[in-house]
LUMNU-909621 format. One record per atom (N, C-alpha, C): residue in one letter; x, y, z. Coordinates in pm, whole numbers, plus 50000, padded with zeros to 5 digits. Layout:
<lumtis>
aXYZ;...
</lumtis>
This chain:
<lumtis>
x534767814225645;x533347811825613;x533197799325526;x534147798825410;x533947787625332;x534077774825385;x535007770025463;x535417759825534;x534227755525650;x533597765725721;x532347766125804;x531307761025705;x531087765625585;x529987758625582;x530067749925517;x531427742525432;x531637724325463;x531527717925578;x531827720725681;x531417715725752;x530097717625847;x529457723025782;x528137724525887;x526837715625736;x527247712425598;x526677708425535;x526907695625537;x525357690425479;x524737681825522;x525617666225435;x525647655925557;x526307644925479;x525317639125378;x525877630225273;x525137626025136;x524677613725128;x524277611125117;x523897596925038;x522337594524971;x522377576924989;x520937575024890;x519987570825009;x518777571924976;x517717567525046;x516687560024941;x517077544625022;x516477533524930;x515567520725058;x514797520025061;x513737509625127;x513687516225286;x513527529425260;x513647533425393;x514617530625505;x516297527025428;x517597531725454;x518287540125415;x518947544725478;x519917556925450;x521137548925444;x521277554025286;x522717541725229;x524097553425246;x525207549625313;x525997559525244;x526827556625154;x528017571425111;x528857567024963;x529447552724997;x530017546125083;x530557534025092;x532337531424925;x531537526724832;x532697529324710;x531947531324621;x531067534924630;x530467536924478;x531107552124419;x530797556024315;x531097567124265;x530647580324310;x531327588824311;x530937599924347;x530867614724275;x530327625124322;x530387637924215;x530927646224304;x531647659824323;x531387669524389;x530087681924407;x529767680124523;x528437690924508;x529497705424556;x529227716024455;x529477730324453;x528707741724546;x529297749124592;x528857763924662;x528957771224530;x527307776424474;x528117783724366;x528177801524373;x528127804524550;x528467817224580;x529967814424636;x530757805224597;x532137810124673;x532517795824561;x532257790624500;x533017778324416;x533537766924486;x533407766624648;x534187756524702;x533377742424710;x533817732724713;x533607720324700;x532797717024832;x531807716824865;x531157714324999;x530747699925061;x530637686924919;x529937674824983;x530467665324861;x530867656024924;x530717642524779;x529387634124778;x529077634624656;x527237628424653;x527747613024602;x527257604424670;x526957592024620;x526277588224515;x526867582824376;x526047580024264;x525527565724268;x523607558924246;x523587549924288;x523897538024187;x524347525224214;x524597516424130;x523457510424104;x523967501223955;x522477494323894;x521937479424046;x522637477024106;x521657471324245;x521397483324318;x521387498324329;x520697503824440;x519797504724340;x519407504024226;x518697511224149;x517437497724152;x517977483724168;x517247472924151;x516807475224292;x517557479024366;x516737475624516;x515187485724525;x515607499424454;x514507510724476;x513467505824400;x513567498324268;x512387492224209;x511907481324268;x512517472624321;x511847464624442;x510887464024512;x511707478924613;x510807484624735;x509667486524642;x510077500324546;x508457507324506;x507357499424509;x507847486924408;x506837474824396;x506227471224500;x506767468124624;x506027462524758;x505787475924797;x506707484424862;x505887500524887;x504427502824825;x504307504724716;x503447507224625;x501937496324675;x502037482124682;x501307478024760;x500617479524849;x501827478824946;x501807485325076;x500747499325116;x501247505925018;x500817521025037;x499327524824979;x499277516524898;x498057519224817;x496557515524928;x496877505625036;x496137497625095;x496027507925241;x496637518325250;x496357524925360;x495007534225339;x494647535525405;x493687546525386;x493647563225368;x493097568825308;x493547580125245;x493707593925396;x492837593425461;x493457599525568;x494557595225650;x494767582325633;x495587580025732;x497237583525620;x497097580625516;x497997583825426;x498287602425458;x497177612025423;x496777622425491;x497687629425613;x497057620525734;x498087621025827;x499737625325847;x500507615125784;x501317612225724;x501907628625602;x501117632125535;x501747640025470;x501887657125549;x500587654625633;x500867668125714;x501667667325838;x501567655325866;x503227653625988;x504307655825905;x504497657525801;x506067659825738;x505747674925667;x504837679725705;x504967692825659;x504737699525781;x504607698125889;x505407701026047;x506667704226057;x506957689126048;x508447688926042;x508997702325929;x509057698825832;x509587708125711;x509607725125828;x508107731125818;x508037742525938;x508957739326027;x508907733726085;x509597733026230;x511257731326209;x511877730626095;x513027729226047;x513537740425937;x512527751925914;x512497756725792;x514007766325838;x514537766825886;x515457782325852;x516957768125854;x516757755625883;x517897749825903;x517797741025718;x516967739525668;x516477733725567;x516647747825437;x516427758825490;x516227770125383;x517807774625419;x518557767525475;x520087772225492;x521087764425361;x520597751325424;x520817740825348;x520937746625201;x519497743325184;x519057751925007;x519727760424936;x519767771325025;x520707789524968;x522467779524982;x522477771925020;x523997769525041;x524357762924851;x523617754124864;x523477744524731;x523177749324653;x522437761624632;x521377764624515;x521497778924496;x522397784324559;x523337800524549;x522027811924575;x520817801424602;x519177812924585;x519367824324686;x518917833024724;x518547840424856;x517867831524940;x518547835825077;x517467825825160;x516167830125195;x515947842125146;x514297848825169;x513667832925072;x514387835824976;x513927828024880;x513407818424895;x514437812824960;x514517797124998;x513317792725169;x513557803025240;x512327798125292;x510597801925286;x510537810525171;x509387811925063;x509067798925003;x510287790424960;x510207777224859;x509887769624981;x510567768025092;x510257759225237;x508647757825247;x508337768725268;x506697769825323;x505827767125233;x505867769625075;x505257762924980;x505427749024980;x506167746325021;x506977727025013;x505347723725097;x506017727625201;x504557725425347;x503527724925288;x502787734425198;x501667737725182;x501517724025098;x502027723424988;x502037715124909;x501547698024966;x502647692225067;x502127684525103;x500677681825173;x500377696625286;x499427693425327;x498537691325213;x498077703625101;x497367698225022;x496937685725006;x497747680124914;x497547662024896;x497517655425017;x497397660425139;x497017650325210;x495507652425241;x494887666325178;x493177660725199;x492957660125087;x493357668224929;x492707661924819;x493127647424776;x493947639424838;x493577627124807;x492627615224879;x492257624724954;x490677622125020;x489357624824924;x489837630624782;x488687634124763;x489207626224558;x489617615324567;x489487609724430;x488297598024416;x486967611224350;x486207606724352;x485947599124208;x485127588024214;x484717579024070;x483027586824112;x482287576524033;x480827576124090;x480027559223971;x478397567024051;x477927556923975;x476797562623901;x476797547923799;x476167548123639;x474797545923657;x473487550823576;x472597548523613;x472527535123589;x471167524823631;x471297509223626;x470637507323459;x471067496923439;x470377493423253;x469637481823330;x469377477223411;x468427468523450;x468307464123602;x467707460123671;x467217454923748;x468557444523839;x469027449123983;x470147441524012;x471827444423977;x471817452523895;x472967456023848;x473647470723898;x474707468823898;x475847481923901;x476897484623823;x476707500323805;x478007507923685;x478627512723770;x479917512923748;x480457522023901;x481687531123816;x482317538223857;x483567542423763;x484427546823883;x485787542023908;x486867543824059;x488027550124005;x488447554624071;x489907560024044;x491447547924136;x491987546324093;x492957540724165;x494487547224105;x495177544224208;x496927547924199;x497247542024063;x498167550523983;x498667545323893;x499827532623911;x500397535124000;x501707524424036;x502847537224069;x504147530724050;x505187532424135;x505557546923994;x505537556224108;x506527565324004;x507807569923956;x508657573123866;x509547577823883;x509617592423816;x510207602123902;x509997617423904;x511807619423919;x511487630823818;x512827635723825;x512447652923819;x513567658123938;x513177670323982;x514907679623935;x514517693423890;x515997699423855;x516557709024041;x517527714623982;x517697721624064;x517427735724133;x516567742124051;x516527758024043;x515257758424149;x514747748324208;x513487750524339;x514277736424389;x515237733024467;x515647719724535;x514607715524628;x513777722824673;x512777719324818;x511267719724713;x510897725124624;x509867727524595;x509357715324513;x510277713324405;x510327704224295;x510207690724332;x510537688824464;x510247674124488;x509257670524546;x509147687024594;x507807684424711;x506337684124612;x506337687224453;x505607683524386;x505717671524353;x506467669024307;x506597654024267;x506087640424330;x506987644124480;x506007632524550;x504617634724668;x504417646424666;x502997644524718;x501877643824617;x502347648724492;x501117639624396;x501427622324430;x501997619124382;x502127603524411;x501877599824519;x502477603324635;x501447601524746;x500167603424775;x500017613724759;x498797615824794;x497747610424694;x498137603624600;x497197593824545;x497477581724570;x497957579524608;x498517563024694;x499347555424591;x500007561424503;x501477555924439;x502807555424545;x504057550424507;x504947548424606;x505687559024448;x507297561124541;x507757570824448;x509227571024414;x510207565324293;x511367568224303;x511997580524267;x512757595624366;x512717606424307;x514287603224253;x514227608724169;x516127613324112;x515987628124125;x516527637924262;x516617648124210;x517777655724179;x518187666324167;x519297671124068;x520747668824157;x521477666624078;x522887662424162;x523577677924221;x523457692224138;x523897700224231;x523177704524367;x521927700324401;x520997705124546;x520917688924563;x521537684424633;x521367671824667;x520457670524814;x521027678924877;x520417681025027;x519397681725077;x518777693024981;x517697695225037;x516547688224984;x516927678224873;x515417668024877;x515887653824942;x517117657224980;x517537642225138;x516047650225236;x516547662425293;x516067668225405;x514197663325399;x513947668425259;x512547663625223;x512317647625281;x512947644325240;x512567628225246;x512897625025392;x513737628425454;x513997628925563;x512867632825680;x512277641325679;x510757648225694;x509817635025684;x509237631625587;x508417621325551;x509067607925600;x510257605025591;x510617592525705;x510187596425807;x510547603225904;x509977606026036;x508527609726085;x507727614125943;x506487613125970;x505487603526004;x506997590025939;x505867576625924;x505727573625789;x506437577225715;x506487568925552;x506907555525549;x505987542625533;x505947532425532;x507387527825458;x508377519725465;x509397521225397;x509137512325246;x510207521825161;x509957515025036;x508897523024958;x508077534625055;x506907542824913;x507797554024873;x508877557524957;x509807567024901;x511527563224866;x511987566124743;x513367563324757;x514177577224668;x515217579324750;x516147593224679;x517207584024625;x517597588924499;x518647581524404;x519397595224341;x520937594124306;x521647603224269;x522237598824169;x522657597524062;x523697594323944;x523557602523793;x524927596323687;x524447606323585;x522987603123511;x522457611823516;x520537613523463;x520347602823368;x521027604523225;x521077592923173;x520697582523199;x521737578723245;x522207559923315;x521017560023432;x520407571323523;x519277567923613;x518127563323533;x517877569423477;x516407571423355;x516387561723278;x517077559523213;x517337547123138;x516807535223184;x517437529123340;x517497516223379;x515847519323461;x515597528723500;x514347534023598;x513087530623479;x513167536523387;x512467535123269;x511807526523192;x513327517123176;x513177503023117;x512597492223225;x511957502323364;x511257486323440;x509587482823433;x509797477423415;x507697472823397;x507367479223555;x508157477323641;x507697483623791;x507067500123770;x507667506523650;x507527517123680;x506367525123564;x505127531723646;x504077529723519;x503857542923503;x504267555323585;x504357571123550;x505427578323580;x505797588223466;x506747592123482;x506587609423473;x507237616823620;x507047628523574;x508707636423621;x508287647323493;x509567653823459;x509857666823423;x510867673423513;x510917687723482;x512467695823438;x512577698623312;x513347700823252;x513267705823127;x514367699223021;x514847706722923;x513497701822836;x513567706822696;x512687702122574;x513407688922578;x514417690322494;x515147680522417;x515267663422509;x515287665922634;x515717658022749;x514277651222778;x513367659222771;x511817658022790;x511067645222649;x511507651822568;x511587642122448;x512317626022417;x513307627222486;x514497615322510;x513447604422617;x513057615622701;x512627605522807;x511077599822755;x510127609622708;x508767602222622;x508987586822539;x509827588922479;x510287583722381;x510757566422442;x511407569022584;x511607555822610;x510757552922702;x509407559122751;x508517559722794;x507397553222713;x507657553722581;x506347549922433;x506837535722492;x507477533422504;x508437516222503;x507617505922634;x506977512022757;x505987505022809;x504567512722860;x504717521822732;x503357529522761;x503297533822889;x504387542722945;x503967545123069;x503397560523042;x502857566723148;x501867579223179;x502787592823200;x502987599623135;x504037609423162;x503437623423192;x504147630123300;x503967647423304;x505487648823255;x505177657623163;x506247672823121;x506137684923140;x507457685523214;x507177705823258;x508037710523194;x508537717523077;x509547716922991;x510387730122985;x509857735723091;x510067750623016;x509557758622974;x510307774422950;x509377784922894;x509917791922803;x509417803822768;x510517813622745;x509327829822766;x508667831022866;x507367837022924;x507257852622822;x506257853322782;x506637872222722;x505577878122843;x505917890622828;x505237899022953;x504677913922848;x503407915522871;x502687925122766;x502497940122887;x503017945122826;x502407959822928;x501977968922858;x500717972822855;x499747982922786;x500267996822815;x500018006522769;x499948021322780;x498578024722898;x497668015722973;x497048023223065;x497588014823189;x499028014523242;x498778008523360;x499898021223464;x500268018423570;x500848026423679;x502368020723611;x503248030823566;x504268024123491;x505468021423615;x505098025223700;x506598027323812;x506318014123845;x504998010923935;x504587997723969;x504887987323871;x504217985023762;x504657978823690;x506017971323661;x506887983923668;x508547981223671;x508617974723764;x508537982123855;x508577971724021;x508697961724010;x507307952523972;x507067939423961;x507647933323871;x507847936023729;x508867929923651;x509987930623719;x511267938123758;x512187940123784;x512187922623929;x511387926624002;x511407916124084;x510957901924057;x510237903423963;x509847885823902;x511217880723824;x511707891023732;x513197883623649;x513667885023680;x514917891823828;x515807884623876;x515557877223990;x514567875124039;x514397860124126;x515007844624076;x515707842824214;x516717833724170;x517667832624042;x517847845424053;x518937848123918;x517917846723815;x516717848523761;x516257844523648;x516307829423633;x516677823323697;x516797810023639;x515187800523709;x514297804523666;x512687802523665;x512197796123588;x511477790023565;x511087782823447;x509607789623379;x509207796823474;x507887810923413;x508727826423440;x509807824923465;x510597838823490;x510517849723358;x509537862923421;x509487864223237;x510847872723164;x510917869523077;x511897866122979;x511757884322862;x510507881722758;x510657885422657;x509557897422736;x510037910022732;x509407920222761;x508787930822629;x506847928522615;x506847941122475;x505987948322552;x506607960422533;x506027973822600;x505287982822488;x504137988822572;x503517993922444;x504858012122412;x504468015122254;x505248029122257;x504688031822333;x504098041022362;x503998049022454;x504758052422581;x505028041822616;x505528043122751;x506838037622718;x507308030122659;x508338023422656;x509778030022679;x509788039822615;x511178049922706;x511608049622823;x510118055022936;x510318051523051;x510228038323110;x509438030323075;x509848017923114;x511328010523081;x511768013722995;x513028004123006;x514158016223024;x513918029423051;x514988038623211;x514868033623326;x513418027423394;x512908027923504;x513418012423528;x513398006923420;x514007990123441;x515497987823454;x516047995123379;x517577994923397;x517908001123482;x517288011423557;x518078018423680;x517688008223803;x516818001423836;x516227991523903;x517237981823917;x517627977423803;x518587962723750;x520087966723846;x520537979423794;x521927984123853;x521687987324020;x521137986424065;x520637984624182;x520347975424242;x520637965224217;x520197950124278;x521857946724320;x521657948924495;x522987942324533;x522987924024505;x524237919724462;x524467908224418;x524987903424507;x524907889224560;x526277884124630;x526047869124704;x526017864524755;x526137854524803;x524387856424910;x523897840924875;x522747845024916;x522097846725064;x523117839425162;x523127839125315;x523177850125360;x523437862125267;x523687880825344;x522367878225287;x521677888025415;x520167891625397;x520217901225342;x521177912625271;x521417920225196;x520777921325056;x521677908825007;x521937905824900;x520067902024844;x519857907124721;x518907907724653;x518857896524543;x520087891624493;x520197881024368;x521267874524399;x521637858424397;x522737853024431;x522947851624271;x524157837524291;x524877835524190;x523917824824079;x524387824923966;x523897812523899;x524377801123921;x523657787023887;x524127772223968;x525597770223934;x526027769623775;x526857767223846;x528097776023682;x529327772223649;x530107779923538;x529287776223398;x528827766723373;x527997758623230;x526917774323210;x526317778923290;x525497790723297;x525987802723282;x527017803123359;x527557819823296;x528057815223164;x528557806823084;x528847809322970;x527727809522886;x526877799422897;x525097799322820;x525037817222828;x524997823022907;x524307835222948;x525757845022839;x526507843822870;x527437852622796;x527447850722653;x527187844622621;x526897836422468;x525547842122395;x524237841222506;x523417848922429;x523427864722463;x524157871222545;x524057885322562;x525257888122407;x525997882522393;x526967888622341;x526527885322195;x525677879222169;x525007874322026;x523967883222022;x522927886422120;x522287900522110;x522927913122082;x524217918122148;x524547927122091;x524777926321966;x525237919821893;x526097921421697;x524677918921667;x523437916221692;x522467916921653;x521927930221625;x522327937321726;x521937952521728;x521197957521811;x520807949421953;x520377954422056;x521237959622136;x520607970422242;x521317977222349;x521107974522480;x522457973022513;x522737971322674;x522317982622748;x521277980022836;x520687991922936;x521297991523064;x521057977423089;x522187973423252;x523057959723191;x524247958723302;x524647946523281;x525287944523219;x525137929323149;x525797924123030;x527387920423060;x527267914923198;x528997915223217;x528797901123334;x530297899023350;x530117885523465;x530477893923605;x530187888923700;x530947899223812;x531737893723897;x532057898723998;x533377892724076;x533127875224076;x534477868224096;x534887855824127;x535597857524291;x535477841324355;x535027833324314;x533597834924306;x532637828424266;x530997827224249;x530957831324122;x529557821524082;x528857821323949;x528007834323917;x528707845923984;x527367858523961;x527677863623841;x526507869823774;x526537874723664;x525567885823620;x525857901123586;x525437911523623;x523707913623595;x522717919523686;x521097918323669;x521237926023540;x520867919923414;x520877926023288;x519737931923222;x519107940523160;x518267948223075;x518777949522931;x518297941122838;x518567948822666;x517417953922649;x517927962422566;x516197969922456;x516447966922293;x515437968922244;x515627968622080;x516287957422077;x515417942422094;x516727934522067;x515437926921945;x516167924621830;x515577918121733;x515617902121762;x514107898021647;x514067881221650;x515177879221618;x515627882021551;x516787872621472;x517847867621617;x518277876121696;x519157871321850;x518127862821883;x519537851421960;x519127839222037;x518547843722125;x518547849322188;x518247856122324;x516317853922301;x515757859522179;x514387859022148;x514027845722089;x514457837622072;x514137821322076;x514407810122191;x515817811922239;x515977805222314;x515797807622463;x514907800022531;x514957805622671;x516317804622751;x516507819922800;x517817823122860;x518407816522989;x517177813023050;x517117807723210;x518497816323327;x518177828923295;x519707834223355;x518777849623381;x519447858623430;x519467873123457;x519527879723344;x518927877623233;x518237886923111;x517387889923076;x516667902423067;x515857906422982;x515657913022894;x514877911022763;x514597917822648;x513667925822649;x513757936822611;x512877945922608;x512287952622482;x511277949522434;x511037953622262;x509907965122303;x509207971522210;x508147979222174;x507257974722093;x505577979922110;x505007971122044;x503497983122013;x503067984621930;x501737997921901;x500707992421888;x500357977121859;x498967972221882;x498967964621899;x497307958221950;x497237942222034;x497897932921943;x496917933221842;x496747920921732;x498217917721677;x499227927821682;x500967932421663;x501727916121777;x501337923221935;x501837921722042;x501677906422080;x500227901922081;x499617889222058;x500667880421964;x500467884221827;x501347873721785;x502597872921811;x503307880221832;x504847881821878;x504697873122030;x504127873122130;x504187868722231;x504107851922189;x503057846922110;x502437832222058;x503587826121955;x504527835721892;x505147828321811;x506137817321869;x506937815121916;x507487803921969;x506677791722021;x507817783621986;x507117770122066;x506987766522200;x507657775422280;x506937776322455;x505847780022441;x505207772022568;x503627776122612;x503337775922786;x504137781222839;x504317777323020;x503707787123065;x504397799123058;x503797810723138;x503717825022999;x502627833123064;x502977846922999;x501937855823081;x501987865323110;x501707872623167;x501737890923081;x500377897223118;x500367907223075;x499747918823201;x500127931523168;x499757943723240;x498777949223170;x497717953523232;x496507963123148;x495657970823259;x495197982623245;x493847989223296;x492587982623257;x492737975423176;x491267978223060;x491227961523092;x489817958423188;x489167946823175;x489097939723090;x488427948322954;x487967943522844;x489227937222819;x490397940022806;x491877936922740;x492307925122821;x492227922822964;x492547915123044;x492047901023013;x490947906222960;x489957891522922;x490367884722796;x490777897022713;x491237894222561;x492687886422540;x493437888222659;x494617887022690;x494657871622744;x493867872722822;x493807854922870;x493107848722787;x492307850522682;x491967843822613;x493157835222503;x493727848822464;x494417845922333;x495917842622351;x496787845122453;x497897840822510;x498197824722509;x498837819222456;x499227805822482;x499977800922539;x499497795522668;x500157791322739;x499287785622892;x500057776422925;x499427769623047;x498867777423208;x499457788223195;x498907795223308;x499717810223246;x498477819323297;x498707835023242;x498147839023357;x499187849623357;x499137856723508;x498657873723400;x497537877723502;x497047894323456;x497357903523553;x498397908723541;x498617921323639;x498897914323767;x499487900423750;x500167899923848;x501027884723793;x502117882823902;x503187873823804;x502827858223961;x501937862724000;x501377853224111;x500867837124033;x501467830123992;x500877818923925;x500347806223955;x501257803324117;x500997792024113;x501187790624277;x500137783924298;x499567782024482;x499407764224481;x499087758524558;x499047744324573;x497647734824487;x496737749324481;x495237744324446;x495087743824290;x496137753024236;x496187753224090;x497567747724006;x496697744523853;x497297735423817;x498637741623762;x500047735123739;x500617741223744;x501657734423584;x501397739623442;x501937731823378;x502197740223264;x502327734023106;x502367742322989;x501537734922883;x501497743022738;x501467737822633;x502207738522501;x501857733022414;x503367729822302;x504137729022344;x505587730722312;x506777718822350;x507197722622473;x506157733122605;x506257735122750;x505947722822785;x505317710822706;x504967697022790;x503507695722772;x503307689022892;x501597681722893;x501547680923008;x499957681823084;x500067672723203;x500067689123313;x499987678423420;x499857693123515;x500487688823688;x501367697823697;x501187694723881;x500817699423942;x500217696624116;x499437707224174;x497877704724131;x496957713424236;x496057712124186;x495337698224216;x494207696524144;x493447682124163;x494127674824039;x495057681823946;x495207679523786;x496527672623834;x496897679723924;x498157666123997;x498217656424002;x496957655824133;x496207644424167;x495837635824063;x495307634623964;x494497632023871;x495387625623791;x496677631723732;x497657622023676;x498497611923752;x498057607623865;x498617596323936;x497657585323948;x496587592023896;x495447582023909;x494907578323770;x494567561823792;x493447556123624;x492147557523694;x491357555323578;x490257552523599;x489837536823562;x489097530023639;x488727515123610;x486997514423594;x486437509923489;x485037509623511;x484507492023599;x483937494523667;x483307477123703;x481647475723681;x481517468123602;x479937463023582;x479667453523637;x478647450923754;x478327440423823;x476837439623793;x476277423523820;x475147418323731;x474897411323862;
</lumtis>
């Protein structure tokens, strides 16, 4: 099996002026299977001339592209979300191969990709300015929207098909051109993306795929006057690095930074259901989510049975490699993660929380690591500060709102949180006072193509998706004519 699917995976390289460059001598990485550990592809890292050539193109791309017309641009984005459909189980193979996800998973992430583009290909039909009333006789106020310029987007690995497919149909679909860097372990499947949109008719040069260490990409991508927005999805700390050399030509930045999501469940809701849905939102894709919720406070009342009903759930999730349609949770990306993850389970315990499920690594080879449940786990464990991005959850108790509320608000994530309730009145109280960029009520459903999709405090700024997508690829210019 392992040897089959090196060779049935996809060859590597860069895509720069609407060529497909291959490794030739430049440097290379190994891309990982991280349900079997075997070495599947060498990725081409690009040099500082592929990197001059992609700022080039963008520059004329970007021209180029801006001057088409928005349906016909349009066009263009829903012919490559055809394609994508019409490729999805060979593309969602790809994915689960690279990205250890389930392939339910992965062609769930496929068909959102689709949606996504079509989106931006009619709301960027609709970046509307308008006009000013007249201050006199002969004259016009007008207010327009135009493309910001050439972007550079950097996408992680934990959605390989999804993450890019945000990235550049905002920019497209506002008539920017786009350089993506996306993550060096899923290399494939944002080739496959781009691959899609070449064949749709992507003018060459509005799209280019680049691979190297992040650093050294960002850096030289950064430091070009070519490049005037920058959007980015990742760590805090990394998110900060990159603002920072971003202040340096005032360019326009989205940050998606992360979470660490709490999930509120009241004493009036259906507690089995409930479980249900938690149990299935945190181990999707191993937990490694960036709204995956995390910090679980249950009201007393129920809380006994909810975290029996959660841990017997957890020990029940067949694990394994994600190509068995069996299998319910694959592996994590890649060994850097099972130790992150063993590090904060095992620092929760001497803390004085209890292991309900889990808490262990499981068979080798593969990065799997057991669907975990703690309870009683105090602030003081990492586990309740730092987002885990892995197959853990915390499970606390909690006897009143005004209690539950602040415990959920105290950290500096603001991405996702989500609460359970009967009581309207509470539902309302709940989205009010929750901080964070999108709050899901009684359901962990967050994010569709039409809504915006982002955080606040050190979750970032800025939004993708949505018209709020749209909207950060675009300035506004006023013109007064006399």
């Amino acid at each position: 099996m392992a040897t089959q699917l090196a060779q049935t995976y996809a060859d590597l390289g860069l895509f720069i002026a609407g060529e497909w460059v291959p490794a030739g001598e430049r440097r290379c990485s190994p891309v990982v299977n991280p349900a079997t550990e075997e070495i599947i592809g060498q990725l081409p890292h690009a040099t500082t001339a592929d990197l001059d050539r992609a700022l080039v193109a963008a520059e004329r791309g970007f021209r180029a592209w801006r001057a088409v017309f928005p349906d016909q641009r349009g066009r263009i984005l829903k012919r490559a979300a055809e394609l994508l459909r019409a490729r999805a189980e060979e593309i969602a193979r790809t994915a689960t191969i690279e990205s250890g996800k389930r392939i339910a998973e992965t062609r769930i992430e496929l068909a959102a990709s689709a949606n996504i583009f079509e989106w931006y290909a009619e709301e960027g039909r609709r970046a509307y300015g308008r006009v000013l009333p007249q201050r006199s006789p002969g004259t016009r106020l007008a207010v327009i929207k135009e493309p910001v310029g050439p972007v550079a987007a950097f996408a992680p690995w934990n959605f390989p098909l999804g993450n890019p497919a945000r990235k550049i149909g905002s920019a497209l679909g506002a008539g920017c051109s786009c350089i993506l860097k996306p993550a060096e372990e899923t290399p494939a499947s944002a080739l496959a993306v781009a691959r899609c949109l070449e064949e749709a008719g992507l003018p060459p040069g509005v799209l280019s795929v680049v691979f190297g260490v992040p650093a050294e990409i960002s850096t030289h991508l950064l430091a070009s006057p070519i490049i005037r927005k920058i959007s980015f999805t990742g760590s805090i700390p990394v998110g900060k690095h990159l603002m920072k050399l971003a202040a340096e030509g005032m360019k326009r930045t989205t940050m998606e930074l992360g979470g660490h999501a709490p999930v509120l469940v009241f004493d009036d809701v259906d507690v089995d259901q409930v479980v249900d849905a938690c149990v299935g939102a945190k181990y999707r894709n191993a937990g490694q989510v960036c709204v995956s919720p995390t910090r679980f406070y249950v009201h007393e009342k129920i809380y006994s049975r909810f975290v029996s009903g959660f841990a017997e759930r957890a020990k029940a999730i067949p694990v394994g490699d994600g190509l068995d349609e069996k299998n319910q949770m694959g592996p994590l990306i890649h060994e850097r993660r099972l130790a992150a993850i063993t590090e904060l389970v095992e620092d929760a315990r001497k803390a004085g929380a209890r292991v309900q499920a889990g808490g262990a690594r499981l068979r080798s080879p593969g990065y799997f690591y057991a669907p975990t449940a703690l309870s009683d786990v105090p602030n003081t464990a990492r586990l309740m500060n730092e987002e885990p991005f892995g197959p853990v959850a915390a499970i606390n108790s909690f006897s009143d709102f005004d209690s539950v509320i602040q415990q959920a608000n105290r950290l500096p994530y603001g991405l996702a949180a989500f609460a359970f309730t009967g009581s309207a009145r509470r539902a309302k109280l709940v989205g009010e006072q929750l901080e964070a960029g999108m709050v899901g009520v009684n359901t962990f459903a967050i994010s569709v193509p039409e809504s915006p999709f982002g955080g606040v405090k050190e979750s970032g700024h800025g939004s993708e998706e949505g018209i709020e997508g749209l909207e950060a690829c675009l300035v506004t210019k006023f013109i007064s004519e006399a």
